[in-house]
N, C-alpha and C positions, 0 to 999 in steps of 0.2 A: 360839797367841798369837805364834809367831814369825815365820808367814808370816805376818798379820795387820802385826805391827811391821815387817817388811821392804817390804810393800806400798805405799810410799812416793811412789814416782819420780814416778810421773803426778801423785799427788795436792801433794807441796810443789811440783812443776814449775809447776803451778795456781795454788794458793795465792801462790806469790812475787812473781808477778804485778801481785797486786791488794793486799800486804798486805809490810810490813816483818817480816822473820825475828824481830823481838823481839815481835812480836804474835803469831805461829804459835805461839814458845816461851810466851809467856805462857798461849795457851788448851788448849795441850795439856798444860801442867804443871797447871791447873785441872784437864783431862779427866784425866788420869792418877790425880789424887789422890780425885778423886769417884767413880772407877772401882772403886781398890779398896776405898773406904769403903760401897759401893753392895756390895759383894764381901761385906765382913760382918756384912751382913744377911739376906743369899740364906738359903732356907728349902733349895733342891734346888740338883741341879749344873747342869742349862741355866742355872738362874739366872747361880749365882758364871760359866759359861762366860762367856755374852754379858756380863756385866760385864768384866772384865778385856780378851777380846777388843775390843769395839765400844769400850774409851776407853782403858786403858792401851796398847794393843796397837800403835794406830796413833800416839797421845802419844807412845811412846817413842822409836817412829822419826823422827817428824816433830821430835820434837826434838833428837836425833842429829843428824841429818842436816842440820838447819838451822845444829849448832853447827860443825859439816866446813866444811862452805860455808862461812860465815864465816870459818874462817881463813884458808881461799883467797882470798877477796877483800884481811881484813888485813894477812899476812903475806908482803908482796912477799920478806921477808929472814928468813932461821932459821924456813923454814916447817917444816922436817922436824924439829928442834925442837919447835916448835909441836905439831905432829903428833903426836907420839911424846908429849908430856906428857898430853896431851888423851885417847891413848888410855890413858895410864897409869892413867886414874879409873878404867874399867872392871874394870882389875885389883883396884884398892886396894874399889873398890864389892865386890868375889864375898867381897875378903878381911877385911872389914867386916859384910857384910850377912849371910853364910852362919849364921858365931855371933848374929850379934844376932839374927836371925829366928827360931832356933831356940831362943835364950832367953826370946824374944818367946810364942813358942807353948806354952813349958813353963810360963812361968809366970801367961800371961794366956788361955790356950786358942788356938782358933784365930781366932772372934770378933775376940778384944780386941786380939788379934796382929795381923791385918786394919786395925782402924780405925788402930794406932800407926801398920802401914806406912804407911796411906794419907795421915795427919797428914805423917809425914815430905816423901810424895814432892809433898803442896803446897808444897814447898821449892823445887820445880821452878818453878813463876811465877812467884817473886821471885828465880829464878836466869835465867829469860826475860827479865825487866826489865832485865837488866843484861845482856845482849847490845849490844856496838855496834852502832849500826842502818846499813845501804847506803843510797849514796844511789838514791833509784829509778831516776831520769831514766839515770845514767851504767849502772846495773845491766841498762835496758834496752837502749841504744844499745849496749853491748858485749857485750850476751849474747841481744839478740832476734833471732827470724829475719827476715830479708828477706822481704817476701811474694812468691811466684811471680807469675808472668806469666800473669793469666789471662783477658786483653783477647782478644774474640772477633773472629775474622778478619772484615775488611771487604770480604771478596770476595764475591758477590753472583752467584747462578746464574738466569739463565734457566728454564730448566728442568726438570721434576718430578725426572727421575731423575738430575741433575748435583745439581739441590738436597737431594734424600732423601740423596747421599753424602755431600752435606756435614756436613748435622745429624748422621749417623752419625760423621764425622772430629770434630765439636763434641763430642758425646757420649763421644769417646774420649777426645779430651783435657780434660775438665771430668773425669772419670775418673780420668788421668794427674795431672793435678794437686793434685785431691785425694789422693788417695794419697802425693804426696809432701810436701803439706801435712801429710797423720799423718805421717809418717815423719819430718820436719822436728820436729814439737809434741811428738812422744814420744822425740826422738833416738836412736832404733831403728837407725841410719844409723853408729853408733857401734861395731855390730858390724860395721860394713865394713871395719874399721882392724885390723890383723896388732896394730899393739902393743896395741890396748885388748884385745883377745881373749885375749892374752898375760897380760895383769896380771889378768881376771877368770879366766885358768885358774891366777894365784898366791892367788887369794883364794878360787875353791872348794877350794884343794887345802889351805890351813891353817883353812877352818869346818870343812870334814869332819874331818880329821887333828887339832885341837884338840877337837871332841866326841868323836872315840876313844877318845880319850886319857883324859878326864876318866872316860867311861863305864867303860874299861879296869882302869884304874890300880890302884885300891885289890884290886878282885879277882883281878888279874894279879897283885899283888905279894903276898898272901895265896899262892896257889896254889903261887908258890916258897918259900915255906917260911915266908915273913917274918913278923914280929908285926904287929899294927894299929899301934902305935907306930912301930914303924918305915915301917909305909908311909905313916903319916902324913908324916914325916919328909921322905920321899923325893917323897910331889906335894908339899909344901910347898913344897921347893928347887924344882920345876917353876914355880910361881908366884911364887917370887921371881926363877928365872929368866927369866920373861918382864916382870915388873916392869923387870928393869935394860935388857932391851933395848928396853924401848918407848922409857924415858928417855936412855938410852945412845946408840944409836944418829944419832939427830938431830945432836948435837954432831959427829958422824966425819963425817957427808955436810955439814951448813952450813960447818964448816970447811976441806973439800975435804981432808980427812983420805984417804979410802975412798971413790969413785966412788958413787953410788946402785946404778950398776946393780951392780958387782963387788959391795958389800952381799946384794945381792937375790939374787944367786948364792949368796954366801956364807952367808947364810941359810936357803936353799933344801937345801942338800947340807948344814948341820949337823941340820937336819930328819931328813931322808933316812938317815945316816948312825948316828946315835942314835934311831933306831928300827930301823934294819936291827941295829945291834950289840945291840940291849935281851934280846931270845932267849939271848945268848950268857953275861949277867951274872945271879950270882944272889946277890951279896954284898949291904951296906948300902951302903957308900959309894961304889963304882962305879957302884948304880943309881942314887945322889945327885947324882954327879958327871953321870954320863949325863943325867937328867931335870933338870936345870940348867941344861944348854948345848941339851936339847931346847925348855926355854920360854923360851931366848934368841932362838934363829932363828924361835918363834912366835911373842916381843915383838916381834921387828923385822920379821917381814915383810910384816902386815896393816897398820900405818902406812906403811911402805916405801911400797907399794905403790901408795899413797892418794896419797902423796906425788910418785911419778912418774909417777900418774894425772893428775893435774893439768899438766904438764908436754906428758903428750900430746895432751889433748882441749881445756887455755886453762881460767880462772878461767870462763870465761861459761858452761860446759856443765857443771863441776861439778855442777850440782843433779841433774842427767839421769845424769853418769857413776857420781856414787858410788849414786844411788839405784835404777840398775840391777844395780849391781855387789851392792850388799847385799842388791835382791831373791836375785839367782842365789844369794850364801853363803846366804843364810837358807832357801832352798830345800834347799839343802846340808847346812844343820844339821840341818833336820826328817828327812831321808833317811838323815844319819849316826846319830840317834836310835835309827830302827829298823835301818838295815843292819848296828850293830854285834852287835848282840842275835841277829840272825839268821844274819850271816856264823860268829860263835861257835856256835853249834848245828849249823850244818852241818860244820862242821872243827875244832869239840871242842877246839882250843889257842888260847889265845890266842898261842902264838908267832906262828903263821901270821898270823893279825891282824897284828900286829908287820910283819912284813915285807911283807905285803899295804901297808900306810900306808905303810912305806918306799919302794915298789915307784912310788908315788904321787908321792912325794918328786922323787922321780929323774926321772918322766914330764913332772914340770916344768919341770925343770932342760933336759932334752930340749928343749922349747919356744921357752925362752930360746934355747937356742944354735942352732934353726931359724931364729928372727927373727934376729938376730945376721947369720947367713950371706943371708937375702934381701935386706936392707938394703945385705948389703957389694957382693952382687950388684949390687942397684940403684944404688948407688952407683957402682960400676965403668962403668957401663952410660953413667952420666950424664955421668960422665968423659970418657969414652970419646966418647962424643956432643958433647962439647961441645969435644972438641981433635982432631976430625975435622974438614979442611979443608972449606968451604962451594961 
């Protein structure tokens, strides 16, 4: 279901097209809620699968993604703000939904559990209705592509064999052009860019480093010796620590408190850092404190990131950038699912885990201060070129 939900980019790239984002939200919050209502009814499991997959799966994204975009286009001012509240519901949604579903299942079975959710998630349409809508005409002028030039040469051969070359130079460039005709419609063209590459190697590193985590936790902290109580305790503080920085964060960078980037740094290394030190602690409140300042730098860096995405690629390619970016994590999630399951089996500790996701941390950090040093390069370069006498 999660590649299914990340599967996105091409399809709202499409869809926006021809339809106002408060229309997409409205029929996928339809599809979402019919999905899982159609869910508990299933007699077998192909059934309940393709239910959730074929309407919840791609609902949830297209309407994600539709709600991102939109604030890009609204929020010329306090976007990171914006940002950072918007992703704060997903927190509050695990830290809501998790007890309720499961009080939903003990006391209604799984059936009756099914229909509540799916009652609830038609809440999603009339949360699509109330989407500010774009206006089209400007959505396209500042975000459509230019068509290439694909006017056929008026040069004209005599000749059999000056004309058979021709049609072969035609045939290549009808060729050439279309190819960059996809590459233009699916903004594929986005991995050419040092920075985009950059921010999609920040946001595989906290989907996988964030499924670790969750997967990890409870039986990591068991293993040291702890009560369920207490580990409960200890991911709790993890979730409210990324709570405060989803919200937190926005105010430091709209105000020009703390740079976006030095954030994104600083984020990145408190990741890094409180996973590499987590092997070393086996108290209560140190793992508290740790797993606190760990779901900080995870609040803030997945909005961060979103945030200075936009910055590099323009409001107009949004729909392309973040919906490539969420395919890549959600690819990342499903891998982290199984690699964490597996990497523990073959190396018996989860310390090594630990410091493995650390090790990951830091690789990013590496990244950043690669791009950092080309730019200053290219900058020099520019400099340099352009106070050289002519």
């Amino acid at each position: 279901m999660v590649l299914v939900c990340e599967c996105r980019c091409p399809l709202l790239r499409l869809l926006e097209v021809k339809f106002q984002y408060r229309q997409i939200a409205f029929v996928s919050g339809l599809a979402a809620g019919i999905g899982v209502v159609a869910a508990s009814f299933t007699t077998n499991v192909v059934h309940f699968a393709l239910c959730l997959l074929l309407f919840p799966g791609l609902a949830f994204g297209l309407i994600l993604n539709s709600a991102l975009v939109l604030l890009g286009h609204h929020f010329t001012e306090f976007y990171a703000c914006a940002n950072g509240v918007a992703y704060s519901g997903l927190s509050v949604g695990i830290l809501v939904f998790a007890p309720l579903s499961q009080l939903l299942f003990d006391t209604y079975g799984w059936h009756g559990a099914l229909l509540l959710i799916g009652g609830i998630q038609f809440h999603l349409a009339v949360l699509g209705c109330l989407l500010r809508p774009v206006n089209t005409s400007s959505q396209i002028q500042h975000g459509g592509y230019s068509e290439l030039n694909t006017q056929p040469s008026t040069c004209h051969e005599e000749h059999g064999e000056e004309s058979t070359c021709l049609e072969k130079g035609r045939s290549l460039d009808r060729c050439k052009n279309l190819f960059r005709k996809f590459i233009k419609a699916t903004s594929l063209d986005l991995f050419s860019e040092v920075s985009y590459l950059t921010l999609i190697a920040c946001v595989c590193n906290v989907c996988f480093v964030n499924v670790s985590w969750l997967v990890y936790s409870v039986p990591h902290l068991l293993i040291k010796g702890l009560t369920v109580y207490n580990a409960t305790i200890i991911v709790c503080a993890g979730g409210i620590g990324i709570f405060i920085g989803q919200i937190s964060h926005g105010l430091l960078v709209d105000f020009h408190v703390v740079k976006g980037r030095t954030m994104l740094y600083a984020a990145n290394i408190t990741i890094g850092l409180t996973l590499l030190s987590d092997p070393l602690l086996n108290c209560t409140w140190p793992l508290v404190a740790n797993n606190f300042f760990f779901g900080i730098g995870i609040g803030i860096t997945l909005p961060l990131t979103y945030t200075m995405m936009r910055e590099v690629v323009g409001v107009a390619r949004m729909t392309s950038a973040l919906g490539w970016a969420e395919l890549v994590g959600g690819v990342l999630r499903v891998v982290a699912s199984f690699m964490t399951g597996w990497f523990y089996d073959q190396s018996g500790s989860y310390d090594s885990a630990f410091i493995l996701l650390g090790c990951m941390s830091i690789l990013v950090i590496v990244f950043l201060i690669l791009e950092d040093i080309v730019y200053a390069i290219r900058e020099k370069r520019r400099s340099h070129h352009h106070a050289s006498p002519r």
